[in-house]
C-alpha positions in Angstrom: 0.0 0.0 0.0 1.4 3.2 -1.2 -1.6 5.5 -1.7 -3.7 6.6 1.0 -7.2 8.8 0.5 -8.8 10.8 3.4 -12.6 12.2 3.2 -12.8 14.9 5.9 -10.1 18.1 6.0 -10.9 19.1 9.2 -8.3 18.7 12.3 -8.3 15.4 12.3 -7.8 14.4 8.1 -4.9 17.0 8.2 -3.2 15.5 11.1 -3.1 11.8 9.5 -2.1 13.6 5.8 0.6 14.9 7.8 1.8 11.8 9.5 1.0 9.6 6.0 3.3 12.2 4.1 5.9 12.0 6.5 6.2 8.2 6.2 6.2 8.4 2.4 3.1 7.3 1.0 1.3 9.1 -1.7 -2.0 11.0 0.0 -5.0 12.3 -1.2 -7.5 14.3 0.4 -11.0 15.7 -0.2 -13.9 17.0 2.0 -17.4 18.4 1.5 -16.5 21.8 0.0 -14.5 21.8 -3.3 -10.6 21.4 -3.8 -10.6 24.9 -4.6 -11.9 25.7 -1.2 -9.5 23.4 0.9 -6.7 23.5 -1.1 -4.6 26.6 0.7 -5.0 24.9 4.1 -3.8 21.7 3.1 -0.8 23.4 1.2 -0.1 25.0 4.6 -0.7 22.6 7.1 -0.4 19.1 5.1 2.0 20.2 1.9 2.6 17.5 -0.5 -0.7 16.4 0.2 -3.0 15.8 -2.9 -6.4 18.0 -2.8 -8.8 16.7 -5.0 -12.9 16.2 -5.0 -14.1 13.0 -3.7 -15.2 11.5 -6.5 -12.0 11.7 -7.9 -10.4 10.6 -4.8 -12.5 7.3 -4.5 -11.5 6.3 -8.0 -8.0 7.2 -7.2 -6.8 5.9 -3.7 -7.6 1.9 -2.8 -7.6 2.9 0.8 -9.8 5.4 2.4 -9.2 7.0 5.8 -12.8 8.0 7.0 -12.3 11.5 9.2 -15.7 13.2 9.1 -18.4 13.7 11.2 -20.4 10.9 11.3 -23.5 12.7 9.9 -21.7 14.2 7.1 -20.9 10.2 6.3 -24.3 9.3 6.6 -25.2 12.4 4.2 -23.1 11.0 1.8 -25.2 10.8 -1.6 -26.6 7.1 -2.6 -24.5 7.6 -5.8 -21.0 7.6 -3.7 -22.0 4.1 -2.3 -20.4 2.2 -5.4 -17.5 4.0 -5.5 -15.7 2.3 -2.3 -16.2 -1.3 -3.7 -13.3 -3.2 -3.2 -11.7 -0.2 -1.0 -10.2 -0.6 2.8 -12.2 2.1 4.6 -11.0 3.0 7.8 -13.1 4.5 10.1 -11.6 7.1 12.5 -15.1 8.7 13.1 -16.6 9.5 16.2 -20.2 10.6 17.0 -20.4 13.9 18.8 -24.2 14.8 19.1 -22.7 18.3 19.6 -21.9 17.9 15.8 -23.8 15.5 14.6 -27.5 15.8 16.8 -29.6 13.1 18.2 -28.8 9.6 17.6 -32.1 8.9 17.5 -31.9 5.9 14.8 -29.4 4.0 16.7 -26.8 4.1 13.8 -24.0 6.2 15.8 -22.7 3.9 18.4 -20.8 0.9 17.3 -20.6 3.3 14.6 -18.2 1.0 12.3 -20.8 -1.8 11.8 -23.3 1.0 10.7 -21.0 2.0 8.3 -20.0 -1.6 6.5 -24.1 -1.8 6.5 -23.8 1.1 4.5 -20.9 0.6 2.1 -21.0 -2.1 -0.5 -20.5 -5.5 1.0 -17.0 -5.8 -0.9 -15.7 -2.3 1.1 -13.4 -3.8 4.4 -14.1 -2.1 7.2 -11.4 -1.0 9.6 -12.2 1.0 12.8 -8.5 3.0 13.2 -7.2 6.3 14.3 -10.1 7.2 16.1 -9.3 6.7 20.3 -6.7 9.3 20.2 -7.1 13.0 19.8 -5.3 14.6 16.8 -3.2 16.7 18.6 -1.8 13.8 20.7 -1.5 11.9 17.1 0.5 14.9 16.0 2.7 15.1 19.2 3.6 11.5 19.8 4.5 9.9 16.6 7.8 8.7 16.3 10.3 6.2 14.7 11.5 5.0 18.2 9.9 2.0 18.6 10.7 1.6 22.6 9.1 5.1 22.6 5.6 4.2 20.4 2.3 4.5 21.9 0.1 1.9 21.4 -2.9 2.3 18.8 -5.9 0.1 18.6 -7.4 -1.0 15.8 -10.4 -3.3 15.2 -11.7 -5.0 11.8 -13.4 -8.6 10.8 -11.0 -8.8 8.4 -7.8 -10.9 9.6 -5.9 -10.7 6.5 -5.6 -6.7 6.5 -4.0 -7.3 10.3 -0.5 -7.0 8.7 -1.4 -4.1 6.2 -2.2 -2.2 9.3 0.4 -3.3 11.4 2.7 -1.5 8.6 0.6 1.3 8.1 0.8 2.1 12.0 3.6 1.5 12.4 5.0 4.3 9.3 3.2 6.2 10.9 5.0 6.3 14.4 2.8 4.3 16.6 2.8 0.9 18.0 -0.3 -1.6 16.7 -2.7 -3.6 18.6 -5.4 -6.0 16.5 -9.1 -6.5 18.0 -10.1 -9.1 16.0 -13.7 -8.0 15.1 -15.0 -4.8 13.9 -18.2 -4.9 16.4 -15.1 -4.6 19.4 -14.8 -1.2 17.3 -17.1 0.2 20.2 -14.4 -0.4 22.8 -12.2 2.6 21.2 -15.5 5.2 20.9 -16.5 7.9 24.0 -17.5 6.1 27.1 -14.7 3.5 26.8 -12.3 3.6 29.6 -9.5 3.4 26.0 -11.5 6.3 24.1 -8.9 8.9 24.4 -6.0 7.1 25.9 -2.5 8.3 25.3 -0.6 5.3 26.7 2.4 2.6 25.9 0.3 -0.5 24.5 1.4 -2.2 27.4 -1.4 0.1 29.4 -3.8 -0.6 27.0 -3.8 -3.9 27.0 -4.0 -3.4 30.7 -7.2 -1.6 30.3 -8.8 -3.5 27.9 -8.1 -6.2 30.3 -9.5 -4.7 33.8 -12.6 -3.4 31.5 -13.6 -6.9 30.2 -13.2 -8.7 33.3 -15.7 -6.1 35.3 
């Protein structure tokens, strides 16, 4: 994997196109508002990064980093739904009703299983990138290995376990595999891991105390 796409310019797609240009891979991003209209911050705070529309980033970049608000996902038009066959989609979304209102249907929490509902049953699922803040993904990433924090990753599919363990690990932290996508609700707010900042050692730890209570 070479080429990595991310839908959402906000805080959190411009910290990961940081971190994905710094390892070397080829990135592309796109948001809800034209290139035209993203295209100065991302040559400012993510330079080298691709800025293209997002039709034109789906039939570009086999993986997709998802890093949106979850209702601007769900907004997405029925037309887009074909355009992610085949693709790894990682989900770094979070619901904030804040941002995205009422979770009235349901569909937010264990928000990753919502979303492979959504996408064509060929799209792969990964929820990734989504229990730490941006700004601690920004500060902590490193090439020390005895120096990584740990970052959790869920996804049904076991044979993209050592795609993301690469991935990850370019990018300066230290993977751990949950080995189902629905365990994708362990890393979203309300999880004693949803915002954790710590060695994996201490998140295995916690994952650990959580389960046995």
């Amino acid at each position: 994997m070479e080429k990595i796409g991310i839908l959402g310019a906000g805080k959190l797609g411009l910290t990961l196109a940081q971190l994905a240009n710094r390892a070397g891979y080829q990135v592309g991003i796109a948001s809800s508002r034209s290139a035209s209209a993203i295209e100065l911050s991302v040559s400012v705070l993510a330079p080298g990064t691709e800025v293209l529309d997002s039709t034109t980033l789906l039939e570009n970049y086999p993986v997709i980093i998802l890093a949106l608000p979850l209702s601007r996902f769900f907004d997405l038009p029925e037309t887009m739904r074909e355009q992610f066959e085949d693709k790894v989609v990682l989900d770094a979304m979070n619901y904030w009703w804040e941002v995205d209102g009422p979770d009235d249907e349901g569909r937010y929490r264990g928000s990753s299983l919502t979303v492979q509902a959504w996408l064509p049953q060929s799209a792969n699922v990964v929820k990734a990138f989504n229990h730490m803040g941006y700004h601690d993904l920004a500060d902590e990433a490193t090439s020390d290995l005895t120096a990584q924090k740990g970052m959790i990753y869920a996804t049904d599919q076991k044979e993209l376990s050592a795609m993301m363990d690469t991935l990850i690990s370019n990018l300066g932290f230290a993977p751990y595999y949950l080995d189902s996508l629905a365990q994708g609700i362990k890393l979203e707010p309300g999880s004693p891991l949803f915002g954790a900042n710590e060695p994996k050692s201490v998140l295995h730890d916690r994952l650990e105390n959580w389960e046995s209570n």
